[in-house]
C-alpha positions as CSV (number, residue, x, y, z in Angstrom):
1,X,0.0,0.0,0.0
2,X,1.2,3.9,-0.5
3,X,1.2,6.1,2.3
4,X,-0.8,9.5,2.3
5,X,2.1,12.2,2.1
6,X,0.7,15.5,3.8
7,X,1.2,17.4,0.6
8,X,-1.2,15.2,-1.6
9,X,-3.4,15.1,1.8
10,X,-3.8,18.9,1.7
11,X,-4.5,19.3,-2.2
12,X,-7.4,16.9,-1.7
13,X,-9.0,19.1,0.9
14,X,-9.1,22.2,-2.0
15,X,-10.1,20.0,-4.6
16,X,-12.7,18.9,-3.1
17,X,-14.3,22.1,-2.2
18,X,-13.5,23.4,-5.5
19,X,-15.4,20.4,-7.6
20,X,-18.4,21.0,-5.2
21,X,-19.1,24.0,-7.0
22,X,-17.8,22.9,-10.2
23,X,-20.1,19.7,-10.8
24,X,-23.5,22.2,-10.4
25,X,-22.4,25.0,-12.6
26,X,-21.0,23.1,-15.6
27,X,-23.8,19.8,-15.3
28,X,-27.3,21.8,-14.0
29,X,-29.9,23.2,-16.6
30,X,-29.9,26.9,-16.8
31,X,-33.1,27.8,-14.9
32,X,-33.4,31.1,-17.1
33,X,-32.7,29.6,-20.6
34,X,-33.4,26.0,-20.2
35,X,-29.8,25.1,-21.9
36,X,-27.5,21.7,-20.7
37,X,-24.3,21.4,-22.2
38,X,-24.2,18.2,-24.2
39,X,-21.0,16.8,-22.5
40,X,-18.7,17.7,-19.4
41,X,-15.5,15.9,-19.0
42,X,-13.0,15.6,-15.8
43,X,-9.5,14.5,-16.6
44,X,-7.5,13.7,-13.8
45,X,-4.1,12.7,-15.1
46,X,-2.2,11.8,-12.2
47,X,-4.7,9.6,-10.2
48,X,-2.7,7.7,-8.4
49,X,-3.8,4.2,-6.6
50,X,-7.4,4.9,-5.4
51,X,-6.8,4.4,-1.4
52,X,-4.4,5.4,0.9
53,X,-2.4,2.9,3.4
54,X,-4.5,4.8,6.3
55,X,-7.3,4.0,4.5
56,X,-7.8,7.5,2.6
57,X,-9.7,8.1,-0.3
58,X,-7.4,8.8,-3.5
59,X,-8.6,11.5,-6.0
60,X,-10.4,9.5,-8.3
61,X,-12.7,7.8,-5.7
62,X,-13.4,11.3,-3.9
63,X,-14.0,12.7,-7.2
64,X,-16.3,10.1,-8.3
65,X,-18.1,9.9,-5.0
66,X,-18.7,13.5,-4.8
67,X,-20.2,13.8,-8.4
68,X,-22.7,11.0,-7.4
69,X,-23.7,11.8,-4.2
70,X,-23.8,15.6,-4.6
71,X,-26.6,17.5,-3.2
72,X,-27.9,18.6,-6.6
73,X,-27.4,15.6,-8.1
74,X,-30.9,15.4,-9.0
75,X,-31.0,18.4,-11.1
76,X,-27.3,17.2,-13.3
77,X,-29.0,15.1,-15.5
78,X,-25.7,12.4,-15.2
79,X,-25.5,10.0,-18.3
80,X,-22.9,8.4,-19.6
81,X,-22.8,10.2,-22.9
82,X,-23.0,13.4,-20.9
83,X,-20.8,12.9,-18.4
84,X,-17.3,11.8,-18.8
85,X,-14.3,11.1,-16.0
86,X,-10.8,10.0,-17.2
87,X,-8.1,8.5,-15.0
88,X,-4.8,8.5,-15.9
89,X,-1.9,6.8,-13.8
90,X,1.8,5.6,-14.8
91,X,2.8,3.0,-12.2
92,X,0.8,-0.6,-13.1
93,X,0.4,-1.3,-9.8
94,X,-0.7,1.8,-8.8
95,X,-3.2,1.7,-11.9
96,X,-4.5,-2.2,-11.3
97,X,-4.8,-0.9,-7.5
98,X,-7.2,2.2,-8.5
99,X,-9.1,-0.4,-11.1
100,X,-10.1,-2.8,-8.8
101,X,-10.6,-0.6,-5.7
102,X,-12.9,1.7,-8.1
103,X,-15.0,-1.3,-8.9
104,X,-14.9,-2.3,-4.8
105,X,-16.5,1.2,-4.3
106,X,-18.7,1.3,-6.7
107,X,-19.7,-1.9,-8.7
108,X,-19.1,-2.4,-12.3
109,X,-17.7,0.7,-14.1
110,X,-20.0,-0.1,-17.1
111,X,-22.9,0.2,-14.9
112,X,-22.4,3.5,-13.4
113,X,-24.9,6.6,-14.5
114,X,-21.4,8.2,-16.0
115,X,-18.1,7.4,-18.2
116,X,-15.4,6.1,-16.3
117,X,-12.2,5.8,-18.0
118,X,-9.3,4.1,-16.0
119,X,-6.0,4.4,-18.4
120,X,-2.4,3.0,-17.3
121,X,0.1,5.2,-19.4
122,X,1.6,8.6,-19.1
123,X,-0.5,11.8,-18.6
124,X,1.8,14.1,-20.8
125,X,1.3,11.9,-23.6
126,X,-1.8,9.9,-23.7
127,X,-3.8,13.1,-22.2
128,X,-4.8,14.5,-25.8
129,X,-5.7,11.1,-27.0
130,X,-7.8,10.3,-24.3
131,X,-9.6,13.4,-24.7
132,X,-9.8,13.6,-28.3
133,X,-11.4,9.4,-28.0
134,X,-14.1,10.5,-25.7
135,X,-15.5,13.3,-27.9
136,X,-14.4,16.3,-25.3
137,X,-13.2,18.7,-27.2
138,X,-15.7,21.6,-28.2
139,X,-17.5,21.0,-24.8
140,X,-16.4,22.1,-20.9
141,X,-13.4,20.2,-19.9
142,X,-11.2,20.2,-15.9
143,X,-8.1,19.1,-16.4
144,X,-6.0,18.0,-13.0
145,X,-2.4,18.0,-13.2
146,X,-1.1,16.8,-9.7
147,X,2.2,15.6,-11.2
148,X,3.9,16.0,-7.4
149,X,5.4,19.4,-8.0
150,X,7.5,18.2,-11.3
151,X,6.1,20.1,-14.2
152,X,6.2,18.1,-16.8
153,X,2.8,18.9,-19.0
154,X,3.2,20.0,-22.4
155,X,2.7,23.9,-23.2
156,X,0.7,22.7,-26.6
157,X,-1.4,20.2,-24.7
158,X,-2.1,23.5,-22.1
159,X,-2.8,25.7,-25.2
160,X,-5.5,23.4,-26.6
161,X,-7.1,23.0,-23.1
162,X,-7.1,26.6,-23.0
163,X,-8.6,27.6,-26.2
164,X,-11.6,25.0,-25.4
165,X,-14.9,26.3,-24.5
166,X,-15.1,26.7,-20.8
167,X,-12.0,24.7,-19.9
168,X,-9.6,25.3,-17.1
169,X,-7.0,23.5,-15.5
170,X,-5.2,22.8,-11.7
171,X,-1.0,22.5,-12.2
172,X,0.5,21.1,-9.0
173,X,3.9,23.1,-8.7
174,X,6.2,21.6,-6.3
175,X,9.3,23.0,-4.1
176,X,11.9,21.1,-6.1
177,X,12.0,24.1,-8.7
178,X,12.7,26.5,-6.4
179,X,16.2,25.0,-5.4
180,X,18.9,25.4,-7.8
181,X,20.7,22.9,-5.9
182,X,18.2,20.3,-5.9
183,X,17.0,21.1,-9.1
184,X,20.1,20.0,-10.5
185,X,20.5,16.9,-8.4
186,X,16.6,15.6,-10.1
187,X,16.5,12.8,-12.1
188,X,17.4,13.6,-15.9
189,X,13.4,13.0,-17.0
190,X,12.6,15.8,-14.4
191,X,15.1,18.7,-15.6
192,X,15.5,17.8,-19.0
193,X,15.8,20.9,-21.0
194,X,13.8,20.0,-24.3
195,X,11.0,18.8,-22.1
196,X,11.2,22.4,-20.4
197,X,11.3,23.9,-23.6
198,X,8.1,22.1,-24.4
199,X,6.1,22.5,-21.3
200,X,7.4,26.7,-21.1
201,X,7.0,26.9,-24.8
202,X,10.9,27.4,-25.2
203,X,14.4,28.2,-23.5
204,X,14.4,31.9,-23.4
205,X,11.0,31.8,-21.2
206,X,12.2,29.4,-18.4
207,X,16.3,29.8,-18.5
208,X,16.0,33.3,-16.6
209,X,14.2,31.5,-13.5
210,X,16.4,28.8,-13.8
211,X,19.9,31.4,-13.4
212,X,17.9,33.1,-10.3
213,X,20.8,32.8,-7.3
214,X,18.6,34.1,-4.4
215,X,16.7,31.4,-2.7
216,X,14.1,33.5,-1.4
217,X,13.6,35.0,-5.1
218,X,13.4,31.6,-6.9
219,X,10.1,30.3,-6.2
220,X,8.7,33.6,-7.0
221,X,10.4,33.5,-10.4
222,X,9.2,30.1,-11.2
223,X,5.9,30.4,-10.7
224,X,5.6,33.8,-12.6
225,X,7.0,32.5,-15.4
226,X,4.3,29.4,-15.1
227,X,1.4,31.5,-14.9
228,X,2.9,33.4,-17.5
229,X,3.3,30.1,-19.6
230,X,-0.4,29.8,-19.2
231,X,-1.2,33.2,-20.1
232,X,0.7,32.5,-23.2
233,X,-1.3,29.3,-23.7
234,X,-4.6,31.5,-23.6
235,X,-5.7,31.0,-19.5
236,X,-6.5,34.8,-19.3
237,X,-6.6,34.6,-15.6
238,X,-3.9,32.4,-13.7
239,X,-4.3,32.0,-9.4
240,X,-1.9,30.6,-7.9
241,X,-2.9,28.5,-4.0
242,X,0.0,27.9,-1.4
243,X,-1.0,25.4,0.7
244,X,1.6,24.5,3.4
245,X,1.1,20.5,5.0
246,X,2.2,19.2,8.1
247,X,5.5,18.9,6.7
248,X,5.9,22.9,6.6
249,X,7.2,22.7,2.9
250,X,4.7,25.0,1.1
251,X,3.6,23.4,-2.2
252,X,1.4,25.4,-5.0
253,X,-1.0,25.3,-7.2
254,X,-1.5,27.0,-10.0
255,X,-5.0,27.7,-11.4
256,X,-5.5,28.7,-15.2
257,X,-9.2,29.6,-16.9
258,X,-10.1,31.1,-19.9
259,X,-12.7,33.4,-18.6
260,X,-12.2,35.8,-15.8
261,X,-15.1,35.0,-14.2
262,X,-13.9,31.5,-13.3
263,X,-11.1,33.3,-11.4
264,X,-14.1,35.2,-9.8
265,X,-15.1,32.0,-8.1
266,X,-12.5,31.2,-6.1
């Protein structure tokens, strides 16, 4: 089993306040026009296994939970045409774990009142894909990018998200980049500059944050030049969230929408 680190523990508290009043606005029929949008879709593309070793819920069994059992459930109109929920996790144990205690939780997957789609690969490349095979683009889409701080999401996979209708998107971004030191001490697949190049949308956008020599100036630079990323991607309004855990290491996230009214929200 995987233990609950106190980082992932304190994202799950604000997504789950945040998709309480994201299921309702993008899933109820507009009392004043009588319109439903034809499909909504959730990607989640770091699920991870599902349950905890203390016997937490993992994001996609939260996530599911709280769209079935939400207080206006009644007035969503779920289907499984309408209603779409991708799972995307890396590690095949991790992934078989999340399968089977999805099905544990709630039955057969092909029986549930929405699409449930649990994929083993790798979020940065299969993400597209997986949206493009379910029919989301053209409609609402959340995209959840807890990749444990490493940013590692391609900027023209961020661009498309952004220039969908009524999309926005959750970028975990974790302490490792604010540490020259450790930054050059992560794996290869973590600092690799082409993949930085892709994900920032090229070298001269990231390589100034990268030559910042004050520690207390670097995580500032970093995640300006993120949100900047995703302003360049077409998120016209970025938030950024510090949450702090038990551990005292401060950890962000970085919010991106393409409408400034879904800033408003929050």
């Amino acid at each position: 089993m995987w233990k609950l680190e106190p980082a992932t523990e304190a994202k799950h508290r604000l997504y789950k306040q945040y998709l309480d009043a994201w299921w309702p606005i993008f899933l109820q029929t507009s009392a004043r026009t009588g319109y439903s949008r034809p499909r909504v879709t959730l990607l989640d593309a770091f699920a991870g296994p599902g349950r905890y070793l203390g016997g937490e819920e993992g994001s996609p069994v939260f996530i599911l939970r709280k769209l079935l059992n939400h207080t206006a459930v009644d007035r969503m109109n779920l289907s499984r045409q309408r209603v779409r929920l991708i799972f995307i996790e890396k590690e095949r144990p991790r992934y078989e774990h999340l399968r089977a205690e999805l099905v544990r939780c709630f039955g057969p997957l092909e029986d549930l009142p929405v699409h449930v789609e649990v994929h083993h690969g790798e979020a940065g490349q299969d993400s597209g894909e997986l949206l493009t095979k379910l029919d989301a683009w053209g409609h609402p889409v959340l995209g959840i990018f807890d990749s444990w701080g490493n940013i590692n999401v391609l900027l023209s996979l961020m661009r498309r998200i952004a220039h969908n209708p009524s999309s926005e998107v959750i970028t975990t971004f974790g302490p490792n980049w604010f540490s020259r030191e450790q930054g050059r001490q992560m794996a290869s697949e973590e600092f690799n500059p082409e993949l930085l190049d892709m994900v920032f949308g090229g070298r001269e956008f990231w390589s100034p944050a990268d030559a910042e020599l004050r520690p207390d100036e670097r995580w500032r630079v970093w995640l300006s030049t993120y949100r900047d990323a995703l302003r360049r991607a077409g998120f016209r309004s970025q938030l950024q969230f510090r949450l702090v855990p038990r551990t005292g290491q401060p950890l962000y996230l970085v919010f991106g929408t393409g409408h400034p009214t879904g800033a408003w929200r929050r």
